[in-house]
C-alpha positions in Angstrom: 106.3 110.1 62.3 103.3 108.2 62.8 102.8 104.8 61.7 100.2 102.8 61.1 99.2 100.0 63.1 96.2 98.0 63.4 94.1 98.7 66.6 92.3 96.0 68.2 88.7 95.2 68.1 86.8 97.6 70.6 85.3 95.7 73.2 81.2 95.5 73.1 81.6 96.7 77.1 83.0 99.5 75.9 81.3 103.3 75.9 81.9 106.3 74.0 84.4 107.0 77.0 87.0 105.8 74.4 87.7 106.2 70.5 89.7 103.5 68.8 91.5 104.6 65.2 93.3 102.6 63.4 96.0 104.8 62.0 97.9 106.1 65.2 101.3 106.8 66.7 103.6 103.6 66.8 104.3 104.3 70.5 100.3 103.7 71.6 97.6 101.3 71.6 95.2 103.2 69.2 92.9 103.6 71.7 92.1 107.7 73.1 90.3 109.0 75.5 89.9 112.8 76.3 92.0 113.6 73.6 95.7 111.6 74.6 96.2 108.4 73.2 97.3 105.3 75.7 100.6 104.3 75.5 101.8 101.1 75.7 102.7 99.5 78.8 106.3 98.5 79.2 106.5 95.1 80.0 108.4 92.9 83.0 111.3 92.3 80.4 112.1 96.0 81.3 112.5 95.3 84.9 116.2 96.0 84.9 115.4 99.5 84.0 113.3 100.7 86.9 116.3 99.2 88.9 119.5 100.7 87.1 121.6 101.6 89.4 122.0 105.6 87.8 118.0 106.0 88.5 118.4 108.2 91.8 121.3 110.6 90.1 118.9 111.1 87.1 115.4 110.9 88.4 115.4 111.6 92.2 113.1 109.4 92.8 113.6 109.7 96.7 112.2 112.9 96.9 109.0 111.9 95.7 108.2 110.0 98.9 109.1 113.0 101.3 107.6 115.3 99.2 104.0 113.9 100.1 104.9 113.8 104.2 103.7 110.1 105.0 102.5 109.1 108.3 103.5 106.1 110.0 100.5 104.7 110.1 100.0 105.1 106.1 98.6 102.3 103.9 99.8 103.4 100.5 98.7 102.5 97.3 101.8 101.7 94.9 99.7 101.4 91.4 101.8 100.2 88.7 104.3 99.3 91.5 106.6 97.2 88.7 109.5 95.6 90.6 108.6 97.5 93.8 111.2 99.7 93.3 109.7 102.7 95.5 107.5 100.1 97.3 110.4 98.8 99.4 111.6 102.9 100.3 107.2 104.1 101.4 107.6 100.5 103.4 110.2 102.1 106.1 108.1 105.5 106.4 105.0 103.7 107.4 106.2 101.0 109.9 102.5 101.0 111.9 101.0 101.3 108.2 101.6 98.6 105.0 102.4 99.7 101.1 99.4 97.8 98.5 101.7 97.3 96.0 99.3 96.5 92.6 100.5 95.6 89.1 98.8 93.4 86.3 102.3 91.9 85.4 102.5 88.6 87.7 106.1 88.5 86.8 106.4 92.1 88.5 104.7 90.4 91.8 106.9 87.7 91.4 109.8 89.8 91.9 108.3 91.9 94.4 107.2 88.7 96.6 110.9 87.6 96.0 112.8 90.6 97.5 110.1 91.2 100.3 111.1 87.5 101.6 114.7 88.2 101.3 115.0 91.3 102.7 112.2 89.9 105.3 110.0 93.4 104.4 106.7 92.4 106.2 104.5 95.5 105.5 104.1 95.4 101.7 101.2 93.5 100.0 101.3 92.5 96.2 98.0 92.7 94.4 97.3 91.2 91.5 95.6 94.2 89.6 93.0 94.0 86.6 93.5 96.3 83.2 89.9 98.3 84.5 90.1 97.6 88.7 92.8 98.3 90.9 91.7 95.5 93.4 91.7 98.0 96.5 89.7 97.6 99.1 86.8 100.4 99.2 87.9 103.5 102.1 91.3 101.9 102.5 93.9 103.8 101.4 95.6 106.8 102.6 97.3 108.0 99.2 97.6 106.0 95.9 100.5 106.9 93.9 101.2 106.1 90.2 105.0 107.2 89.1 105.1 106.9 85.5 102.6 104.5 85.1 99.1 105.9 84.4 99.4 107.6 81.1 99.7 103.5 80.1 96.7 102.2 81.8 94.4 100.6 78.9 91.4 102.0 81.2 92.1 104.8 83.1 88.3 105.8 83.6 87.8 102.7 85.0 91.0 102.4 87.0 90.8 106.0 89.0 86.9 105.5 89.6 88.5 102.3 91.7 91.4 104.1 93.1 88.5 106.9 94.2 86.8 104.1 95.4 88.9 103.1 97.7 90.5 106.5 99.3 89.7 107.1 102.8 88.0 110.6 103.4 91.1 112.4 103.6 93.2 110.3 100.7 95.0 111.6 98.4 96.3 110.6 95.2 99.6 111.7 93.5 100.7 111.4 89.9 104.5 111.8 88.7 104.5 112.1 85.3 107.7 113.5 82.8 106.6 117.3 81.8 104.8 117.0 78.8 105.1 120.7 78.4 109.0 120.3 77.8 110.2 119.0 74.5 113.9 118.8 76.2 112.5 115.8 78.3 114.0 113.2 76.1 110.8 110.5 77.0 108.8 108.8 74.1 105.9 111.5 73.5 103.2 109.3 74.6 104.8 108.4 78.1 104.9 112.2 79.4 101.2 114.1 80.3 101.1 117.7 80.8 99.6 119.4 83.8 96.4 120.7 82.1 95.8 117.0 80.9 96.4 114.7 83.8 94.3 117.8 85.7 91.4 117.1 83.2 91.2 113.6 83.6 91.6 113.6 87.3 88.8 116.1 87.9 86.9 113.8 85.6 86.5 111.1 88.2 86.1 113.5 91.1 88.8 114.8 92.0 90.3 118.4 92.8 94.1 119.2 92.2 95.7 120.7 95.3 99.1 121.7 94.1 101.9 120.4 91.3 105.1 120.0 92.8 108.1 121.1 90.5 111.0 119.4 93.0 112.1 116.5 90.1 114.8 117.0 87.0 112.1 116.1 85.0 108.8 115.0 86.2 105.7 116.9 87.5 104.2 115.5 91.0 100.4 116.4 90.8 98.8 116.0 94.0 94.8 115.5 94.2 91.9 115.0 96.8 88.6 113.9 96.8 86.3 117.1 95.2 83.6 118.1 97.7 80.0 116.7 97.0 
């Protein structure tokens, strides 16, 4: 059922890129663009549930990183990187590379700075990310990933035109996302995308869709490169 709630004030900066409404589902911001509503972002008080301990069993989240054959020279672009859950796992595949791991959540940095010093990790870099800029460094990165985190950005023009920005010419960029297409994924409809949407808004910002990897219980892992000019 959707319930009302009252959207914010659209920004003046703002473009007809997005539409705000003010009746809209409980589970987003009230803000739309290309048709999907943005969801809202789960905050740092859910850290302990990127880290349960059952998240392998029911996610898999392992195969993810050998799906997308890293070198070891890599630098890799964790966006939404949370509590750096699948930042500390990229860091030992690219030992002669580093892992960028951005979030706009200091309290997720915080916890990410904590167990890099502990477990004396020295190839991962927290970044302080903005709401409409990744903070990446232009031609740096050899693949940005996003694992369940882009369907909340409250910009996600703004934030892939950034993570385009800074792709070298070969980068790639992956998106895991729960199937949107499958009502038996139990996941709050507004936190899964469907292939034909997350390939619309990609190609959007530039950027072509190589293949869609169906290897999870219940994610999709859409892979994307730079379109030719």
């Amino acid at each position: 059922m959707v319930k009302p709630v009252i959207a914010s004030p659209t920004p003046s900066s703002e473009t007809s890129v997005y539409q705000h409404r003010i009746v809209h589902s409980s589970e987003g911001i009230g803000k739309f663009y290309m048709g999907r509503e943005i969801a809202k972002v789960m905050g740092h008080t859910g850290a302990m549930w990127l880290e349960r301990p059952s998240r392998e069993a029911e996610e898999k989240p392992s195969k993810i990183i050998t799906s997308v054959a890293l070198k070891a020279t890599d630098v890799v672009a964790d966006i939404g990187a949370g509590t750096g859950y699948l930042s500390f796992q990229i860091a030992r595949m690219v030992p002669e590379g580093k892992v960028l791991a951005v979030d706009v959540q200091p309290e997720m940095l915080d916890i990410i700075s904590f167990l890099k010093k502990e477990n004396k990790i020295s190839n991962i870099e927290p970044i302080l990310g903005e709401e409409s800029n990744p903070k990446l460094p232009k031609g740096s990165v050899n693949l940005a990933l996003m694992v369940d985190a882009y369907h909340e950005f409250a910009y996600p023009r703004e934030m892939m035109l950034g993570i385009v920005k800074a792709l070298k010419p070969d980068g790639r960029v992956v998106l895991v996302e729960y199937r949107g297409e499958n009502p038996f994924v139990l996941i709050k409809g507004l936190h899964k995308m469907t292939q034909k949407q997350v390939k619309k808004e990609m190609s959007a910002v530039g950027l072509e869709w190589l293949e869609t990897k169906s290897i999870l219980p219940q994610q999709h892992i859409l892979i994307f490169k730079k379109q030719k000019k």
